[in-house]
N, C-alpha and C positions, 0 to 999 in steps of 0.2 A: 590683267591684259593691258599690254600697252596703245596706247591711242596711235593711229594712222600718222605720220608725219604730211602735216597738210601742203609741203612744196612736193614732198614725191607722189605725192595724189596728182597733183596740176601736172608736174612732169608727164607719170602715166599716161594722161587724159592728152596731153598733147601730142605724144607719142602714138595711142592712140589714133588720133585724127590724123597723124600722118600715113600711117601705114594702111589704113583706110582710104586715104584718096592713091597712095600708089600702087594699090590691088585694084582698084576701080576699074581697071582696063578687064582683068582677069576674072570680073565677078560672076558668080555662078554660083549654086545652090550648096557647095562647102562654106561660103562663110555665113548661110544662115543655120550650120549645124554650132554655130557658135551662141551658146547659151548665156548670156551676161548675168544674168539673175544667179547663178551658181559657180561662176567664174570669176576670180577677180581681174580687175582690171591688166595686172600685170600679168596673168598669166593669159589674157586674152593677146594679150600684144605678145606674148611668145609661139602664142599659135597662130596670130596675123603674121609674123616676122618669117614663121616657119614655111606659112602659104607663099608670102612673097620670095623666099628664095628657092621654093619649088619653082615656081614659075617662070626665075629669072637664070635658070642652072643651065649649062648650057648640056645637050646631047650629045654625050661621046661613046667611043668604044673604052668598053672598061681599059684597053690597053694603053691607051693617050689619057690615064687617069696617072699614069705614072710620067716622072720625069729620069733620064729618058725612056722613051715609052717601051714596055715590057713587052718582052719578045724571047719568047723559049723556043731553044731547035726542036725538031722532029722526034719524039719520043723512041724513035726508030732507032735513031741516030748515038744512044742512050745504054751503056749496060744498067744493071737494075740495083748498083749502086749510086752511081751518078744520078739516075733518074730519081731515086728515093731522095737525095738531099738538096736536088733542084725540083723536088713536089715541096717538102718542108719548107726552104726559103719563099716559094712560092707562094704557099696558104698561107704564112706572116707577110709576106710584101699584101696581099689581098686583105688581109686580117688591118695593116697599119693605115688601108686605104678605107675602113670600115665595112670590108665585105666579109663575113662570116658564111662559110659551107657548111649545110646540114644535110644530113641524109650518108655518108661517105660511105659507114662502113660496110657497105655491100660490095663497095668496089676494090680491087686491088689497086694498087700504087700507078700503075700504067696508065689501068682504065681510069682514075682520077686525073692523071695529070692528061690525058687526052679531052679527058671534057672539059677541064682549063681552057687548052690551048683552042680545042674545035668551038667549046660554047661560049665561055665565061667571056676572054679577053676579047672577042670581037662584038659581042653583048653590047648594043647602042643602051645605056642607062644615064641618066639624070646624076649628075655630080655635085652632090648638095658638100658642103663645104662645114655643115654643123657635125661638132663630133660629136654627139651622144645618139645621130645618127647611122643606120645601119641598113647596108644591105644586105639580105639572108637571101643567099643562092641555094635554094634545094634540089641537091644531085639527085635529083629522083624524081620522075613524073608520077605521081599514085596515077592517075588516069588510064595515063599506056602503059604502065607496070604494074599494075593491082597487083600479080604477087609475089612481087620481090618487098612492095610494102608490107603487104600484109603478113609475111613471113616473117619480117626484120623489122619493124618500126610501130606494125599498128599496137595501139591497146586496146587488150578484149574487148571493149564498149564501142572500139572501133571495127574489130571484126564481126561483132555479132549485127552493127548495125549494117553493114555491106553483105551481108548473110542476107540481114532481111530483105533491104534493099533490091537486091539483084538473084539471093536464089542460087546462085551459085554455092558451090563448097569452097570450103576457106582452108588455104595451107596451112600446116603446122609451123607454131610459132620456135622460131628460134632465134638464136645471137649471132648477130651479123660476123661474118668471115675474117673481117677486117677491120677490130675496133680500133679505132684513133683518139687520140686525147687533143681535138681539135682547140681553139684559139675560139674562145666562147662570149657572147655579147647576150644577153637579154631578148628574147623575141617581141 
């Protein structure tokens, strides 16, 4: 095992202290979820670094996340060619901005590109600027839809435990209407 190089140690540590007094404003009980003893230094300061540019992101509409700012007509507007390959350029212009859509395939092509236009792009989010970060937008409320989930997405361990939970009967599981080979990130 190779020994620490003792300048990137000092570097660390200064680093470190910096991003530590310029959280100072924002301190609250996330950065004592920060464990030193099982973290290294460097990877503490990518989790300081990460807190500081939450904080410092500015709040937009996902649609001013693009330049210039993304703006689709009226789905109305639309026959269901057009509209299929302005959904497609859609979810990759989303996808390059790191928003990933889960949940779709219950929806047709329509009803996806209308919850773009109606939810996603006026969606006030946090535009963090790190790319191995990601925003997972899930087209699907399980809450207010219990059972278009539970139909299309849950696994057994998730329906038997909403069984228990609430006592209700649970739909029959099947394969969503509308499967998509979406533009995939890590959750």
């Amino acid at each position: 095992m190779s020994r620490p190089d003792p300048q990137e140690e000092v570097d660390q540590l200064l680093l470190n202290a910096r991003l530590r007094d310029e959280l100072e404003p924002f301190l609250d009980e996330s950065v004592e979820v920060v464990n030193t003893r099982v973290m290294t230094t460097r990877l503490e300061n990518e989790y300081l670094a990460s807190m500081l540019e939450w904080e410092r992101a500015p709040v937009l509409p996902i649609a001013r996340w693009f330049q210039p700012e993304l703006e689709l007509p009226a789905s109305e507007s639309l026959n269901d060619e057009e509209l299929s390959q302005l959904l497609w350029d859609t979810i990759h212009k989303l996808y390059q901005q790191r928003i990933a859509l889960d949940y779709t395939d219950h929806l047709t092509d329509r009803n996806l590109y209308r919850l773009i236009v109606r939810d996603i792009l006026p969606s006030l989010e946090k535009n963090i600027e790190r790319s191995n970060t990601f925003l997972h937008w899930q087209c699907i409320d399980a809450n207010n839809n219990p059972d278009v989930w539970l139909r299309y997405y849950a696994s057994d361990e998730e329906r038997a435990r909403w069984y228990e939970d609430t006592g209700y009967s649970v739909p029959p599981s099947e394969s969503p209407p509308y499967p998509r080979r979406m533009p995939r990130h890590p959750l």
